[in-house]
MMTF fields as JSON, N, C-alpha, C and O atoms, coordinates in Angstrom:
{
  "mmtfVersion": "1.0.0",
  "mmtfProducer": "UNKNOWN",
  "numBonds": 243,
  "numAtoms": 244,
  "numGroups": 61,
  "numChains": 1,
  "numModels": 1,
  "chainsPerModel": [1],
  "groupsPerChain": [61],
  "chainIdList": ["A"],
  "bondAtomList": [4, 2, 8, 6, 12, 10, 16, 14, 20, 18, 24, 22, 28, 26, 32, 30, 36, 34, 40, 38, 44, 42, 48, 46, 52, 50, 56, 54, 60, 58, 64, 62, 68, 66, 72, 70, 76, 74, 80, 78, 84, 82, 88, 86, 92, 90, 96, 94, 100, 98, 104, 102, 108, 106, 112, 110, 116, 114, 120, 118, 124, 122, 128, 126, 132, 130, 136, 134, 140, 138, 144, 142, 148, 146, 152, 150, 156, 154, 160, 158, 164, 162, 168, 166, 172, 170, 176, 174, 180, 178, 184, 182, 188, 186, 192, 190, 196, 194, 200, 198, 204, 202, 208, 206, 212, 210, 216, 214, 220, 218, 224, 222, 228, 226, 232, 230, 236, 234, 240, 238],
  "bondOrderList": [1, 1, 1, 1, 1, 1, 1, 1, 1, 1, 1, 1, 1, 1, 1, 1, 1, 1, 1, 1, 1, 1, 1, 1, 1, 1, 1, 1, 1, 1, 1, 1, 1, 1, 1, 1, 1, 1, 1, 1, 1, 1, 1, 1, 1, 1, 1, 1, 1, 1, 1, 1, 1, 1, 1, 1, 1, 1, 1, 1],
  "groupList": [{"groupName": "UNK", "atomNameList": ["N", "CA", "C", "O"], "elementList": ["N", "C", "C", "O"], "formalChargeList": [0, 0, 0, 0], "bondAtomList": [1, 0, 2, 1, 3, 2], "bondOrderList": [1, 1, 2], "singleLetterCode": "X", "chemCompType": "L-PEPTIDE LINKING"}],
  "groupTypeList": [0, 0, 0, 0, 0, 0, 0, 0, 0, 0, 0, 0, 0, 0, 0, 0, 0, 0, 0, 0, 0, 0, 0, 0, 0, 0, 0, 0, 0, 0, 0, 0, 0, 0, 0, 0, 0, 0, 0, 0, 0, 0, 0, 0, 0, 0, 0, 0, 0, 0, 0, 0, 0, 0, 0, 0, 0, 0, 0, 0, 0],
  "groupIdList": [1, 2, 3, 4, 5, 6, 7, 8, 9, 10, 11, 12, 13, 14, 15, 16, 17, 18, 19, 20, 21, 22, 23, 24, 25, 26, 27, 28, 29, 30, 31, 32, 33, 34, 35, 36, 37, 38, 39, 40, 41, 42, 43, 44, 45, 46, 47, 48, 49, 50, 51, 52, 53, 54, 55, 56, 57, 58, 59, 60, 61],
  "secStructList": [7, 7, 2, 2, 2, 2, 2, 2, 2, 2, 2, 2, 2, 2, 2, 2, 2, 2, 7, 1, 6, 6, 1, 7, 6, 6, 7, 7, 2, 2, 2, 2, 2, 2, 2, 2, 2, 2, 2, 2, 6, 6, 2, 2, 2, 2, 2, 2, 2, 2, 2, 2, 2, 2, 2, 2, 2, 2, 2, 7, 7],
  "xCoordList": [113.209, 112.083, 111.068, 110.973, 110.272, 109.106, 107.929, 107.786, 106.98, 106.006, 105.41, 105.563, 104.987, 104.829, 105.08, 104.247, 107.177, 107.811, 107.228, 106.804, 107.239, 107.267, 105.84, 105.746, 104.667, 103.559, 103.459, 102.511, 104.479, 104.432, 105.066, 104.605, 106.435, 106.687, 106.122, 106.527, 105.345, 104.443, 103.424, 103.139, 102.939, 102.303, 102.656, 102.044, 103.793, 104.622, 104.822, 104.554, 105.195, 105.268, 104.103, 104.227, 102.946, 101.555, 101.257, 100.376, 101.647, 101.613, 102.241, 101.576, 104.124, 104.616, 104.147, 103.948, 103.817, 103.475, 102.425, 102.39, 101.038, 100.031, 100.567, 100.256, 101.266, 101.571, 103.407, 104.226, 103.519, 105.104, 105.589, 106.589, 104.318, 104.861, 105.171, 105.603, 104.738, 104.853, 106.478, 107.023, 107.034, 108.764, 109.48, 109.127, 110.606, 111.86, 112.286, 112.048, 112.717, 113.129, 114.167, 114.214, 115.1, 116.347, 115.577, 116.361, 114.029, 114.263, 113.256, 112.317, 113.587, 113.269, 112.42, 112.907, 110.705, 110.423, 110.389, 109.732, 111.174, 111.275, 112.483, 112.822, 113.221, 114.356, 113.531, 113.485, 112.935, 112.176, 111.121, 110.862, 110.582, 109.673, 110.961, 110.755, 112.006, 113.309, 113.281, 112.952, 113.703, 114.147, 113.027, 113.636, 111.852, 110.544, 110.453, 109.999, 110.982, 110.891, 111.943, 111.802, 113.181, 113.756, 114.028, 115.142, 112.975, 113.098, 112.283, 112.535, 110.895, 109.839, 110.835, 110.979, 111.362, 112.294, 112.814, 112.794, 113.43, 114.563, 113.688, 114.292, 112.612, 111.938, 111.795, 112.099, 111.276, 111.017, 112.377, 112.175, 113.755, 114.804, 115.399, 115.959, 115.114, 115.31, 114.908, 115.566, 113.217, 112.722, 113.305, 113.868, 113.527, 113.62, 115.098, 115.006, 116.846, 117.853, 117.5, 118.04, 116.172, 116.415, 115.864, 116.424, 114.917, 114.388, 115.757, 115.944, 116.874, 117.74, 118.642, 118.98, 118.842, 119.515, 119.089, 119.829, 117.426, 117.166, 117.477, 117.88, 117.318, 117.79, 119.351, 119.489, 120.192, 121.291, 121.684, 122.538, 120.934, 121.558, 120.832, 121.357, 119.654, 118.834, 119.676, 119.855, 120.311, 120.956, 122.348, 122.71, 122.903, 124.298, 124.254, 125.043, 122.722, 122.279, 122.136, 121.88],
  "yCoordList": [87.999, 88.036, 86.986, 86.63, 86.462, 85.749, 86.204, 87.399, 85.543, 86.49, 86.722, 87.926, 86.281, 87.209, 88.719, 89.566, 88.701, 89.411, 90.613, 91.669, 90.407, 91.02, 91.838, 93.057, 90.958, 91.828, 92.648, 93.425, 92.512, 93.167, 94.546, 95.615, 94.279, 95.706, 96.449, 97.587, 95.93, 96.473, 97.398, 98.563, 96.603, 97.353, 98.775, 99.781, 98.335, 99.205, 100.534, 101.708, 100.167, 101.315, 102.475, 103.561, 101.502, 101.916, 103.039, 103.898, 102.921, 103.069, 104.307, 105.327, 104.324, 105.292, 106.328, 107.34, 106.182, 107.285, 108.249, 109.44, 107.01, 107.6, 108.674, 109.856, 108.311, 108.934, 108.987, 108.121, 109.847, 110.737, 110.61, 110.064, 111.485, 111.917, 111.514, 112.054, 109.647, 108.822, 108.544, 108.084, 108.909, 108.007, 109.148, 110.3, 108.471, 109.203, 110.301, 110.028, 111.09, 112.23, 111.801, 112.171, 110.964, 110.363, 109.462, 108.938, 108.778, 107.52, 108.282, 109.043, 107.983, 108.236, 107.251, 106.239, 107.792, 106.895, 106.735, 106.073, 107.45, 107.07, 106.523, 106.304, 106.332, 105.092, 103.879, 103.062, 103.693, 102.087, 101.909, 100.818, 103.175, 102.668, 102.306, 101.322, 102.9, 102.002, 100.82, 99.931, 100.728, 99.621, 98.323, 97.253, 98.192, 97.936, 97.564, 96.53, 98.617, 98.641, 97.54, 96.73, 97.774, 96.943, 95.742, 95.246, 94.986, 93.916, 93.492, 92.419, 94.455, 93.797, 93.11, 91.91, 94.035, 93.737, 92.754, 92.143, 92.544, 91.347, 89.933, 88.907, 90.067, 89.161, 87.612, 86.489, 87.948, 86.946, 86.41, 85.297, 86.909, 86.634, 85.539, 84.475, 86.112, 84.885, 83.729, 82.71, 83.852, 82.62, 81.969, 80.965, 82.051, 81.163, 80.624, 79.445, 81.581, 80.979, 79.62, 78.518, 80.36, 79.043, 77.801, 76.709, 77.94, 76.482, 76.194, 74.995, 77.087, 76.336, 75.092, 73.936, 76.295, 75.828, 74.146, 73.162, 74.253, 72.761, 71.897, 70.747, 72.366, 71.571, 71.144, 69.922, 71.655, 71.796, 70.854, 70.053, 70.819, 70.014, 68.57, 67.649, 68.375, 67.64, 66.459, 65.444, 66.892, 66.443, 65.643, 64.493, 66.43, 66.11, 65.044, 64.465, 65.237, 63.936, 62.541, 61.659],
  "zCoordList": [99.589, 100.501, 100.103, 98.928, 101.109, 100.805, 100.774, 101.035, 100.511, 99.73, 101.331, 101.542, 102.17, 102.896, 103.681, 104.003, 103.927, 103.571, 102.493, 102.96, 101.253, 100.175, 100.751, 100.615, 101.456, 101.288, 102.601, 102.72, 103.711, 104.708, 104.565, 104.965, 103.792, 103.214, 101.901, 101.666, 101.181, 100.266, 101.006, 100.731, 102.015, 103.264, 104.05, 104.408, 104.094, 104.982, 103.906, 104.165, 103.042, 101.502, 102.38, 102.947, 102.089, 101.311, 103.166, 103.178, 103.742, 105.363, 105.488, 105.67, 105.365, 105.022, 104.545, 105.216, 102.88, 102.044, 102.165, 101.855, 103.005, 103.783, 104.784, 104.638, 105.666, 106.923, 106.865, 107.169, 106.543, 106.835, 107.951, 108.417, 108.53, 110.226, 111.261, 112.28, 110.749, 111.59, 111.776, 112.78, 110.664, 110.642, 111.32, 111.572, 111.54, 112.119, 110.537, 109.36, 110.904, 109.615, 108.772, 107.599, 109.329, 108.381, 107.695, 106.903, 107.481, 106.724, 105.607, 105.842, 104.78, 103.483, 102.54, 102.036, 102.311, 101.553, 99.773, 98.97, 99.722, 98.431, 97.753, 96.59, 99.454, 98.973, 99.161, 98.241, 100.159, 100.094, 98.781, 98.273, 98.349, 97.167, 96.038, 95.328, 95.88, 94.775, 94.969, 94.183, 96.272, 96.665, 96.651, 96.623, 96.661, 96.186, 94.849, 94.361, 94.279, 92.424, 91.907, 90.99, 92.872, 92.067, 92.861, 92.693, 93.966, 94.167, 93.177, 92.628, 92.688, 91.998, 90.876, 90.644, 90.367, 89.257, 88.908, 87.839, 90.09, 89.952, 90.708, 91.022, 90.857, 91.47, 90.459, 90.861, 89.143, 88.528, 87.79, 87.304, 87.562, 87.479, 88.735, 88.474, 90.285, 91.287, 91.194, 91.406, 90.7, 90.903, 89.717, 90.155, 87.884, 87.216, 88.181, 88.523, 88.793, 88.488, 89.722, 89.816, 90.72, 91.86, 90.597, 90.694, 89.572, 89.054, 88.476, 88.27, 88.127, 87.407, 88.171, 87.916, 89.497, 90.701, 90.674, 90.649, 90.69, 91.225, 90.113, 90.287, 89.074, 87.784, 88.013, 87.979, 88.171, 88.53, 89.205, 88.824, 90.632, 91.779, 91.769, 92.394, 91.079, 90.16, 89.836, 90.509, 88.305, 87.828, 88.659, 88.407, 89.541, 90.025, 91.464, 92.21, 91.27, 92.917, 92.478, 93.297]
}
């Protein structure tokens, strides 16, 4: 996701958790707050492999 992305569903979290009643009954927010957790997670792992990426393709241009 891009950081806009990232802050529209950070939003959306914060929206949800406020208001339940608003969602359909199958969606579940405390699969999107995981799913949240572990983009946070893996977030700063994306960005170094893209600097590697450019290092990478860098080199081979």
């Amino acid at each position: 996701m891009g950081d806009k992305s990232r802050a529209f569903v950070t939003k959306a979290l914060e929206v949800a958790e406020s208001n339940p009643e608003i969602l359909p009954r199958f969606f579940e927010v405390s699969e999107l707050r995981q799913d949240l957790t572990l983009d946070e997670a893996l977030y700063p792992v994306s960005m170094q492999l893209a600097q590697l990426s450019e290092l990478v393709n860098g080199m081979l241009a």
